[in-house]
C-alpha positions in Angstrom: -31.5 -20.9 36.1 -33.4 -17.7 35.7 -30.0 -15.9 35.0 -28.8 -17.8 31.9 -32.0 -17.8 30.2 -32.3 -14.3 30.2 -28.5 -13.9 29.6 -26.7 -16.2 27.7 -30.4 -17.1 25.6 -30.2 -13.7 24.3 -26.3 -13.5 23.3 -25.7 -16.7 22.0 -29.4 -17.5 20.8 -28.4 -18.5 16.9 -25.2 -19.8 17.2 -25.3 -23.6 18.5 -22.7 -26.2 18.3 -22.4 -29.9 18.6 -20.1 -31.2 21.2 -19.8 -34.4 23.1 -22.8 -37.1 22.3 -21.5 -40.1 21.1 -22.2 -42.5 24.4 -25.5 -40.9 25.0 -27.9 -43.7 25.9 -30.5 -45.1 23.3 -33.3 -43.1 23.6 -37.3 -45.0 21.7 -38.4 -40.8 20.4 -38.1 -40.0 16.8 -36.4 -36.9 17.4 -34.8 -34.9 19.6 -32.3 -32.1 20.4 -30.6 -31.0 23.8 -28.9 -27.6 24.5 -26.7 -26.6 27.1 -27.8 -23.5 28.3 -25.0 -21.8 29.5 -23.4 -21.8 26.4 -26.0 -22.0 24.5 -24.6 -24.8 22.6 -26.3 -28.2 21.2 -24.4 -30.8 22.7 -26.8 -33.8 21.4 -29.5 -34.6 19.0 -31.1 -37.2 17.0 -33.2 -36.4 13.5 -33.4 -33.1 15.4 -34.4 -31.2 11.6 -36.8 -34.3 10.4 -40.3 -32.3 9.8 -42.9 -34.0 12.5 -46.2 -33.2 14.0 -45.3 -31.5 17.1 -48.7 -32.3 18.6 -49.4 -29.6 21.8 -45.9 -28.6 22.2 -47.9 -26.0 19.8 -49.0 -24.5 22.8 -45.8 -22.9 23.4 -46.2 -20.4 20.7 -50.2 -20.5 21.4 -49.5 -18.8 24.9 -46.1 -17.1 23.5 -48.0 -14.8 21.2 -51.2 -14.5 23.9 -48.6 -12.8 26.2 -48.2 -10.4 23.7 -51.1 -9.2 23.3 -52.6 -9.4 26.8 -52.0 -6.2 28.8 -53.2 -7.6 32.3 -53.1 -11.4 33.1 -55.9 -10.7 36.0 -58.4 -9.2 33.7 -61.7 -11.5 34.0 -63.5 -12.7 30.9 -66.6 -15.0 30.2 -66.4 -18.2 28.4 -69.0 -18.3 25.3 -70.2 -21.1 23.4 -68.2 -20.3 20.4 -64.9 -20.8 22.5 -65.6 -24.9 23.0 -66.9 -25.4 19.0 -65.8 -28.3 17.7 -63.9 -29.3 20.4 -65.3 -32.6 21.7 -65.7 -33.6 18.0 -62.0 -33.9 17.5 -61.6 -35.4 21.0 -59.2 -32.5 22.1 -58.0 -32.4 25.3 -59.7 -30.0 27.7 -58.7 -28.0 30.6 -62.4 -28.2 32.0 -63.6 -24.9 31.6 -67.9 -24.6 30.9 -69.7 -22.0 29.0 -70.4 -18.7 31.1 -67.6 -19.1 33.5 -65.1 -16.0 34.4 -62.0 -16.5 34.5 -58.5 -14.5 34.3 -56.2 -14.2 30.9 -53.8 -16.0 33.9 -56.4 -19.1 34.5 -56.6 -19.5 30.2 -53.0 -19.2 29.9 -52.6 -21.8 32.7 -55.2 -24.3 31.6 -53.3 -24.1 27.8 -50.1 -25.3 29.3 -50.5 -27.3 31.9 -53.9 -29.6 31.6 -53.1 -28.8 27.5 -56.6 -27.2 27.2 -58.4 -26.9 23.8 -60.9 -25.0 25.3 -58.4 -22.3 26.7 -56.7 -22.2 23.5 -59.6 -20.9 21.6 -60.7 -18.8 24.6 -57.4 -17.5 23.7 -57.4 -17.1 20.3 -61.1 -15.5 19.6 -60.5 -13.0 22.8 -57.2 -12.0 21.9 -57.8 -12.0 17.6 -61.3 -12.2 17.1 -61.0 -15.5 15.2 -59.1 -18.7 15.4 -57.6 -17.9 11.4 -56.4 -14.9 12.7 -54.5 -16.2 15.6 -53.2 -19.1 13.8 -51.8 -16.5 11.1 -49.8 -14.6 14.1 -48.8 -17.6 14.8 -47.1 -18.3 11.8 -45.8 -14.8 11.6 -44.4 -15.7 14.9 -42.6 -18.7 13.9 -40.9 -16.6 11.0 -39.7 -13.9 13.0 -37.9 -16.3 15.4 -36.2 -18.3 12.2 -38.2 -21.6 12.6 -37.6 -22.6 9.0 -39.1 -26.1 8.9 -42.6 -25.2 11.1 -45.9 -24.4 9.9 -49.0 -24.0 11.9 -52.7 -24.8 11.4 -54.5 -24.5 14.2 -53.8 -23.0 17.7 -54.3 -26.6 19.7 -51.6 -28.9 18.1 -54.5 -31.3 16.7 -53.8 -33.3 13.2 -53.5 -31.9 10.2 -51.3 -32.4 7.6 -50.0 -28.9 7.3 -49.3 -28.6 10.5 -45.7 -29.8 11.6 -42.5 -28.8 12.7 -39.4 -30.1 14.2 -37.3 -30.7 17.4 -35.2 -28.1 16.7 -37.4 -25.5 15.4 -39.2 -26.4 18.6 -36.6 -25.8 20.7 -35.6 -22.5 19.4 -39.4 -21.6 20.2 -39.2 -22.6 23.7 -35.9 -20.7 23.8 -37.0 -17.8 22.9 -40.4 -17.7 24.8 -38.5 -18.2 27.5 -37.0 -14.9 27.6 -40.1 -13.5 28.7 -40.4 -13.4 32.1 -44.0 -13.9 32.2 -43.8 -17.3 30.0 -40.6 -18.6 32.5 -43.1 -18.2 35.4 -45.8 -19.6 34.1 -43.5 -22.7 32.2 -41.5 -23.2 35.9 -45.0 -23.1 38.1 -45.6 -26.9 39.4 -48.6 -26.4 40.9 -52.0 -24.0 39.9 -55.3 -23.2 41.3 -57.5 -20.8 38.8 -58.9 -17.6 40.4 -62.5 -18.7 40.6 -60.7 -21.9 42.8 -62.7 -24.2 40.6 -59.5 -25.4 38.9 -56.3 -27.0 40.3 -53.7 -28.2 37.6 -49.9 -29.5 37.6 -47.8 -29.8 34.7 -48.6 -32.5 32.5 -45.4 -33.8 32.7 -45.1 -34.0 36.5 -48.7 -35.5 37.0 -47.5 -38.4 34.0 -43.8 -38.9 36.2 -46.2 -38.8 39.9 -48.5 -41.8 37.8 -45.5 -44.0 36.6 -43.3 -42.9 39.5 -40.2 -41.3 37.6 -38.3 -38.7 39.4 -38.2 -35.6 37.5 -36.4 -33.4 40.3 -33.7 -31.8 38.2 -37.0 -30.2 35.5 -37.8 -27.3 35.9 -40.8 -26.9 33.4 -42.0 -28.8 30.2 -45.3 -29.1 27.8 -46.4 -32.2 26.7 -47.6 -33.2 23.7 -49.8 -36.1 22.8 -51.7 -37.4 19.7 -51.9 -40.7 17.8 -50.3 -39.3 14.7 -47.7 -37.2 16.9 -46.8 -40.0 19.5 -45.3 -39.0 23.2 -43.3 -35.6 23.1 -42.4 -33.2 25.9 -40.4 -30.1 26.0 -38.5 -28.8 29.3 -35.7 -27.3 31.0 -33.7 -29.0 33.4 -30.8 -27.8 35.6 -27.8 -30.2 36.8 -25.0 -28.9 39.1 -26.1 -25.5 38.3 -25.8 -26.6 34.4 -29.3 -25.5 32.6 -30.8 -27.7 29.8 -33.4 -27.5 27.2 -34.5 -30.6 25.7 -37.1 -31.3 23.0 -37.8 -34.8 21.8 -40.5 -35.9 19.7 -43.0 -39.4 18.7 -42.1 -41.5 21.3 -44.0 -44.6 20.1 -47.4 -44.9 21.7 -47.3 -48.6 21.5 -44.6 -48.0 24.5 -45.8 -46.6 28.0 -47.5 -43.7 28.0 -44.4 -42.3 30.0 -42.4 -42.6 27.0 -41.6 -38.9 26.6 -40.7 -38.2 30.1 -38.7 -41.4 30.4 -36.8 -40.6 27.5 -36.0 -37.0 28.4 -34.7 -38.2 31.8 -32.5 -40.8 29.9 -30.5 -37.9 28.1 -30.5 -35.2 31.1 -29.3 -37.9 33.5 -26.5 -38.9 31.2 -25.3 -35.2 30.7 -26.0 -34.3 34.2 -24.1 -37.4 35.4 -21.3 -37.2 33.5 -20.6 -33.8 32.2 -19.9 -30.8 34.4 -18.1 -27.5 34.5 -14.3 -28.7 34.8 -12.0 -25.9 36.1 -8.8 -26.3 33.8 -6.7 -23.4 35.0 -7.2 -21.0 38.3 -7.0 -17.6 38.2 -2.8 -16.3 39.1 -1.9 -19.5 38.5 1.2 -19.3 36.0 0.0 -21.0 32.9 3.3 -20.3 30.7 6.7 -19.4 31.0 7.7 -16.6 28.3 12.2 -15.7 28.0 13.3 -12.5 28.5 15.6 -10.3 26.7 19.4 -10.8 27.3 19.6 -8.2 30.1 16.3 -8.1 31.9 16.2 -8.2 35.2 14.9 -11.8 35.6 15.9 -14.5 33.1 11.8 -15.3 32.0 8.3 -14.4 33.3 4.8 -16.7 34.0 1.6 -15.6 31.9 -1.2 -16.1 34.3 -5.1 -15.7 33.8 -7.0 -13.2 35.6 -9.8 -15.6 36.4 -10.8 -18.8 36.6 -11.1 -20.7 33.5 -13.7 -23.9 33.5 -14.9 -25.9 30.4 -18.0 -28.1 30.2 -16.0 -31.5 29.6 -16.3 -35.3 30.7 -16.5 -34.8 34.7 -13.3 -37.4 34.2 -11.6 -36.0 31.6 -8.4 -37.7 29.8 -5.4 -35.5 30.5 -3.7 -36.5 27.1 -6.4 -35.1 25.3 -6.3 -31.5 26.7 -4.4 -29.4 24.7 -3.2 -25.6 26.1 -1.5 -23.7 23.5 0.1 -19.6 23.7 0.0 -17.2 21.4 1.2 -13.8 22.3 4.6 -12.2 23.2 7.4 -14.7 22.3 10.4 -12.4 24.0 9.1 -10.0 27.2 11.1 -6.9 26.6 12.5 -4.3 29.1 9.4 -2.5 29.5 7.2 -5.2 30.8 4.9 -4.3 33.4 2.6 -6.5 35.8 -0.3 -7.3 34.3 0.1 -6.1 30.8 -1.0 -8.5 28.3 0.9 -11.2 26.8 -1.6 -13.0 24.5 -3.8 -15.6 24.4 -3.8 -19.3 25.6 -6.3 -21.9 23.9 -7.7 -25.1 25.5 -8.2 -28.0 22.9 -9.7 -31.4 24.1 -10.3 -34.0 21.8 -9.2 -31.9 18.8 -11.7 -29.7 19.5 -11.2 -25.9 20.8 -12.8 -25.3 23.9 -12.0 -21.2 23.7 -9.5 -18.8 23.8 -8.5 -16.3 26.5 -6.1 -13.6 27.7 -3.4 -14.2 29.5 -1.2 -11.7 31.5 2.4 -11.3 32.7 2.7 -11.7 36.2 5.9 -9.3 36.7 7.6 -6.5 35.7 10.6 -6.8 33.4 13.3 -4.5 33.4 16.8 -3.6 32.0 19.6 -5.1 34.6 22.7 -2.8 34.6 24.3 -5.0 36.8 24.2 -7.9 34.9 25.0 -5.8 31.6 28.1 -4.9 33.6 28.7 -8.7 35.0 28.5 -9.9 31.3 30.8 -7.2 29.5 33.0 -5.9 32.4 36.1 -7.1 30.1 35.1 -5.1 27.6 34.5 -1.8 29.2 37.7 -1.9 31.1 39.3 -2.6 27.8 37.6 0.2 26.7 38.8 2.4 29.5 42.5 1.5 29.4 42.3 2.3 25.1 41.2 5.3 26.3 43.8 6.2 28.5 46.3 4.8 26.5 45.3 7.0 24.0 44.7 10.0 26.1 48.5 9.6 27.2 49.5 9.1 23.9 48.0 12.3 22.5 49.4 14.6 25.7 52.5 13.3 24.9 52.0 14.8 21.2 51.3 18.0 22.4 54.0 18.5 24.4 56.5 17.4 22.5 54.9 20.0 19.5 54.9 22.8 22.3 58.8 22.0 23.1 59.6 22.5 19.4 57.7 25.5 18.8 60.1 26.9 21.9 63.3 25.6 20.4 62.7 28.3 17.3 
């Protein structure tokens, strides 16, 4: 999993698609967007772009931007009373944290994500910036730099406000792109913590609200929930299927529905995917894929195109033959000069109507000039050229000698 978010994150990070979604099941969230890692491609969503409050999936960036900031995750700070204002008057959620306790950057960081702790949050925020304005104005600055065009933040927590919202997708591009840092992925992938002090022992939110309603969540990897009466049930995560990688964001789950909502939904959509799509192998690699003629007098009357590696496709695990198109485009007519593996063109893959990709394809021989069957096919001909030219040869000596008698006769 690591691999392709590091990887294919980075190369493909701004250029999503829309592919196969149309049977997905019904899903109660407002919103939501799933990408396909590998690809990086957005293969479902639903009001993904609708502006909502994203509730503590605001945490995200809250320990995104911390990690910038913080030099070393094991250096030990006191809690003050300034860090825990206002808290319990806005009925935040707390990761259980008391004035004058030490702790590690690593234990705040932890408490922010996984018990969603106000009071690590603005640990966070007046250690790292001095004051909660300036951290929330990072933040922003943050969410800019990345391209979230639809987010604004107002507070570091996620709590209520009405210029505070964002949307699935904007949402997912930030979990995207924290994840890139390796020090995020560890901490968003952890199922289990115990602060330093050992006063503390936290799961992810997501896994202790699956262990409560008994969902299986195996195929997660990590997620943030997000939860306020305004916001409703939302969870982001990543999820890996068949070594297939997911990131899935939805938002407002109704909260007159279980308090599972969010997790139930999200494993509704990565069970459908990881059920029935796949990685589909279409063509293996020397396998002859097309059949290009040769010139009249090559040694060999055509030659197969072949790939030079395996080509795979994320499609239906039962796809419908009819529907897969393979078109070439490349050398129509293999000359004399041909050699193994030289390239012949391209092949593209169509399913549906829509193009899968386009690759290289390579000629599997050598082609060259047959004398042989140059001889075989005009052997008529080149005798016939012969006898003219004896013929004429005779012809000519018989000229000269008849010129060389007269010249003796005088």
């Amino acid at each position: 999993m690591r691999k392709y978010i590091w990887i294919f994150l980075v190369i493909f990070c701004f250029c999503p698609m829309i592919v196969f979604a149309s049977e997905v099941p019904e899903i109660s969230s407002a919103a939501a967007i799933l990408y396909q890692l590998n690809e990086d491609k957005v293969i479902y969503e639903k009001n993904s772009h609708e502006t909502l409050a994203p509730a503590s999936l605001t945490k995200i960036m809250t320990v995104f931007i911390s990690l910038e900031k913080i030099e070393n995750l094991d250096e030990e700070v006191t809690l003050t009373r300034e860090m825990f204002q206002g808290l319990q008057e806005e009925n935040a959620s707390v990761a259980g944290f008391y004035v004058g306790e030490t702790v590690t950057y690593r234990d705040l960081l932890y408490g922010a994500l996984f018990p969603s702790g106000g009071d690590a949050t603005q640990a966070l925020a007046i250690l790292l910036y001095d004051t909660k304005e300036n951290f929330v104005k990072r933040m922003n600055e943050k969410a800019k730099e990345i391209g979230m065009k639809q987010t604004h933040f107002e507070n570091e927590t996620g709590l209520p406000d009405e210029n505070h919202y964002s949307t699935a997708s904007d949402m997912a591009l930030l979990l995207k792109t924290a994840l890139q840092n390796k020090t995020f992925y560890e901490l968003f992938t952890t199922d289990t913590y115990t602060t330093s002090n050992k006063k503390h022992t936290w799961i992810p939110s997501y896994l202790k609200t699956a262990n409560t309603y008994g969902i299986s969540v195996d195929s997660i990897l990590g997620g943030k929930t997000g939860f306020t009466n305004d916001a409703g049930y939302c969870l982001a995560s990543i999820a890996t299927y068949d070594d297939v990688d997911y990131l899935l964001v939805t938002l407002h789950a109704p909260t007159d529905e279980s308090r599972a909502g969010a997790v139930i939904n999200s494993m509704r959509i990565y069970d459908y995917f990881g059920t029935n799509y796949g990685y589909t192998i279409l063509t293996k690699k020397n396998t002859p894929i097309y059949t290009v003629k040769t010139k009249k007098y090559a040694d060999k009357k055509e030659v197969k195109v072949i790939t030079q590696e395996d080509i795979s496709y994320y499609l239906p695990k039962e796809i419908d033959s009819s529907q897969l198109k393979i078109s070439y485009d490349g050398i129509k007519e293999a000359g004399y000069k041909i050699k193994k593996n030289d390239k012949a063109g391209t092949i593209t893959y169509t399913y549906q109507g829509e193009v899968l990709g386009t690759i290289p394809v390579y000629f599997l021989q050598d082609v060259s000039f047959d004398i042989v069957l140059f001889l075989k096919y005009y052997w008529y001909w080149i005798v016939g050229v012969l006898v003219g030219m004896i013929v004429m040869i005779i012809v000519i000596r018989k000229k000269c000698r008849k010129k060389r008698r007269k010249k003796k006769q005088k």
